[in-house]
BAFI-3210 file (N, C-alpha, C; in Angstrom, 3 decimals, decimal comma, padded with zeros to 6 digits):
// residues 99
n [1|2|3|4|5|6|7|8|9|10|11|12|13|14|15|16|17|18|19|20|21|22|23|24|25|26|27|28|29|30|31|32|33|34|35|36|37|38|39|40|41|42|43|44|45|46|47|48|49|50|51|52|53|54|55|56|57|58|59|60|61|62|63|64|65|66|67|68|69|70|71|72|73|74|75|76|77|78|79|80|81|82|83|84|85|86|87|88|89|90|91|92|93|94|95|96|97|98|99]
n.u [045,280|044,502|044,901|046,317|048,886|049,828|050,043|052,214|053,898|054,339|054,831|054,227|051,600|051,272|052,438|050,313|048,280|048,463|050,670|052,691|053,182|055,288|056,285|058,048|060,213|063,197|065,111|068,847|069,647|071,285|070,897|068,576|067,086|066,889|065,327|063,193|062,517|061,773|059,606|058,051|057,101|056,154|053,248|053,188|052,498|054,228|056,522|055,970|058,633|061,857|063,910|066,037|068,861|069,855|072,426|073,183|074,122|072,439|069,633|066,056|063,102|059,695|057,507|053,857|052,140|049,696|046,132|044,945|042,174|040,777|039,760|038,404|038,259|036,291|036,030|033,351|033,273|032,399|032,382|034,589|035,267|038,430|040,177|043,702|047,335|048,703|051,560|054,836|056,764|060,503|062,905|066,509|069,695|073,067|075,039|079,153|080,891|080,334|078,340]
n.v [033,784|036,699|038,190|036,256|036,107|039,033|039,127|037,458|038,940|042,764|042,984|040,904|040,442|042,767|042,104|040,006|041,466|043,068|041,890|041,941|044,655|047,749|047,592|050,023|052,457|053,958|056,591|058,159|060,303|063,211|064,158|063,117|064,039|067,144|066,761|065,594|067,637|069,213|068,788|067,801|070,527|070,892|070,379|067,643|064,008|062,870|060,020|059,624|060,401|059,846|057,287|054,908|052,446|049,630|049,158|051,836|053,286|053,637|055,934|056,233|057,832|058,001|058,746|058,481|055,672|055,734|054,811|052,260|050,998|047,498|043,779|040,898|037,328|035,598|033,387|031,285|031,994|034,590|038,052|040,340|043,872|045,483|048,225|048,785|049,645|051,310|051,579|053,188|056,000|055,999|057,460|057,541|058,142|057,442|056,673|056,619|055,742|053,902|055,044]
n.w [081,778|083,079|085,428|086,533|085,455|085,845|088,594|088,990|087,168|085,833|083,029|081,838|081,975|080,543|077,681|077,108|076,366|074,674|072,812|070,296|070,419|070,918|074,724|076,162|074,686|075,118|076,371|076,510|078,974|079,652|082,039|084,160|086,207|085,563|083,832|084,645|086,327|084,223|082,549|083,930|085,237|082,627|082,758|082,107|082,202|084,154|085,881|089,725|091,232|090,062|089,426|090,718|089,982|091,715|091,365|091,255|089,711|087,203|086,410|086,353|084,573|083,454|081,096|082,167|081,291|078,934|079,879|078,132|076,576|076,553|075,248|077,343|077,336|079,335|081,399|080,699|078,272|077,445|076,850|078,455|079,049|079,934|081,553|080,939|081,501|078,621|075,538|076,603|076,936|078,424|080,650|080,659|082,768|082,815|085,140|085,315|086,832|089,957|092,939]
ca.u [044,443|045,097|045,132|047,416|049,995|049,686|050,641|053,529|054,737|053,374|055,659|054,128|050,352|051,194|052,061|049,081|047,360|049,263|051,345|053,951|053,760|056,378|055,960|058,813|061,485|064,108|065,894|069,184|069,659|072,304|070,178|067,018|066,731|066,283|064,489|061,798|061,376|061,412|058,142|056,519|056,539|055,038|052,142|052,929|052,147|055,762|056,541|055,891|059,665|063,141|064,390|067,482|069,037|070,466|073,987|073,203|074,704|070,841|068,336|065,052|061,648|058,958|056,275|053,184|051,367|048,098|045,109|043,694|040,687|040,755|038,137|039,351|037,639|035,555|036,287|032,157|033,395|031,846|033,190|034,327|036,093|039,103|041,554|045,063|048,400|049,558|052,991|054,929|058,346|061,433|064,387|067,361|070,918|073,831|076,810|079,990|081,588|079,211|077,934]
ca.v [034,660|038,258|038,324|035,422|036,782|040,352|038,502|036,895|040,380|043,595|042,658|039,131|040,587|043,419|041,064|039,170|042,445|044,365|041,361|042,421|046,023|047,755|048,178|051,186|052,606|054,356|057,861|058,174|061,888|063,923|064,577|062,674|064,721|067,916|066,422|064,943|068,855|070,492|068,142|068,437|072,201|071,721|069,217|066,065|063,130|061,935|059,481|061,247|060,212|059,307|055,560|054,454|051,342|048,780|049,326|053,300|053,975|054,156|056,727|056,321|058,115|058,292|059,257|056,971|054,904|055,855|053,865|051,541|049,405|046,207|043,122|039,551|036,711|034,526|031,154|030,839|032,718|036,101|039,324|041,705|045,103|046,227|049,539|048,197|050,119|051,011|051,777|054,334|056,629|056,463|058,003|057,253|058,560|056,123|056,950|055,882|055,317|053,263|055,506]
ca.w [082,577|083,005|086,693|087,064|084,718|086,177|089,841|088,472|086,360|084,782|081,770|081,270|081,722|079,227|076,351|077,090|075,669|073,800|072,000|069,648|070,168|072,332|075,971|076,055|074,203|076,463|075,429|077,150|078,574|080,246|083,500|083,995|086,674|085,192|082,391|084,817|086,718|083,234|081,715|085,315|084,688|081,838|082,804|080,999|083,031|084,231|087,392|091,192|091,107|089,321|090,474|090,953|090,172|092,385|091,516|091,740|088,402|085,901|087,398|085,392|085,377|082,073|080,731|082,492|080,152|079,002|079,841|077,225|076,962|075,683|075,431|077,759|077,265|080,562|081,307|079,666|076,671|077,670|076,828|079,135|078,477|080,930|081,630|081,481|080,946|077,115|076,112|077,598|076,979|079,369|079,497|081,688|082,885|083,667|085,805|084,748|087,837|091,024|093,651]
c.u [045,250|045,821|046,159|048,740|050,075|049,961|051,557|054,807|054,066|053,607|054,684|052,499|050,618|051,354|051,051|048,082|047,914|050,107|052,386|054,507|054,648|055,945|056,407|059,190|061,732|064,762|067,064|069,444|070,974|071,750|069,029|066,340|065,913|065,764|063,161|060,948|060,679|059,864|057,534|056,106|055,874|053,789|051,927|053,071|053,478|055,510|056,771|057,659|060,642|063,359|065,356|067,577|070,047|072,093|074,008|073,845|073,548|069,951|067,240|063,650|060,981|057,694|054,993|052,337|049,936|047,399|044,434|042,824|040,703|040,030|039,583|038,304|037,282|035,618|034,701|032,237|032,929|033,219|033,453|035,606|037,359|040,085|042,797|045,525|048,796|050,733|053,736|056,641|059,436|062,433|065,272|068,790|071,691|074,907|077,664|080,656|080,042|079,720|078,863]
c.v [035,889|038,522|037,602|035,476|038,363|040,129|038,220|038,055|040,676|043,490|041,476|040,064|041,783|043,153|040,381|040,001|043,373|042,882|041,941|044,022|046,375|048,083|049,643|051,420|053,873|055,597|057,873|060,076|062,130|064,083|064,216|063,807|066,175|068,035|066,306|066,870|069,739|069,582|067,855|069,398|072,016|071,160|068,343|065,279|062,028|060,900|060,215|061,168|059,683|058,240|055,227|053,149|050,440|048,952|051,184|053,872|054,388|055,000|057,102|057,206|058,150|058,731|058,459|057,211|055,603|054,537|053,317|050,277|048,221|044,905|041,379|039,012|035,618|033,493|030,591|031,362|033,966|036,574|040,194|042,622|045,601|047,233|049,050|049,425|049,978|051,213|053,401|054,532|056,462|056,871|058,002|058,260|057,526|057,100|056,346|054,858|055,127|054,654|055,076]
c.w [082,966|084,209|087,161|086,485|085,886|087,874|089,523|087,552|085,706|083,610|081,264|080,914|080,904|078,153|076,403|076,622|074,730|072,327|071,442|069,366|070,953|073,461|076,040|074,911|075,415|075,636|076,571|077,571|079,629|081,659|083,762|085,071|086,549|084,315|082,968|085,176|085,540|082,453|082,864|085,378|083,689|081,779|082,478|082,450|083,493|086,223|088,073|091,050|090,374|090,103|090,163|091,291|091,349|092,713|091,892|090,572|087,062|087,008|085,759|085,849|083,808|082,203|081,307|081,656|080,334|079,503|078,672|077,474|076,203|076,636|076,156|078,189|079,024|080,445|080,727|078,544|076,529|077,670|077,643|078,967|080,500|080,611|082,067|080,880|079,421|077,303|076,813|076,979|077,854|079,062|081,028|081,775|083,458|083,923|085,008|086,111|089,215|092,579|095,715]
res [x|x|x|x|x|x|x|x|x|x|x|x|x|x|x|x|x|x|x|x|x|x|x|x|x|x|x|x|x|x|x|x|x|x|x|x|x|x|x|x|x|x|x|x|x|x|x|x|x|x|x|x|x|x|x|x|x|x|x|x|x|x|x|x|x|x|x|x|x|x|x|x|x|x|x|x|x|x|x|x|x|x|x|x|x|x|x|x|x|x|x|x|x|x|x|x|x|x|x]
***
């Protein structure tokens, strides 16, 4: 079930529709930073923000996923159509040295 995957992780309920295609792929860049302001200038659909990992050394932000539609079957076997997340671009920067 879609919903009960998609509680448990967006990862788990995106193979449950997508299957073997890729969720991401990742580009690494020199400055995510001024990667994210320069493709907000130009209107592409990037995250409101860059995120920073735990240790403080990856800062990520991407492209957000289109919307696609796809058909999930009713516990009576009915069809019904929903708007989940497709895949999506990111692109990161790692420190060398921790923050």
């Amino acid at each position: 079930d879609y919903e009960t995957l998609l509680l448990e992780s967006a990862e788990m309920a995106w193979i449950a529709t997508e299957g073997n295609a890729f969720n991401h792929a990742t580009d690494r860049v020199a400055d995510v930073f001024a990667l994210s302001d320069e493709e907000k200038a130009k209107g592409r659909p990037m995250k409101p923000e860059v995120e920073r990992s735990r240790s403080g050394r990856v800062f990520q932000t991407a492209y957000r996923a289109d919307i696609v539609e796809r058909e999930f079957r009713t516990r009576d076997g009915g069809i019904v159509k929903r708007n989940v997340p497709g895949s999506f671009y990111e692109f990161i920067t790692r420190r060398r040295t921790f923050c």
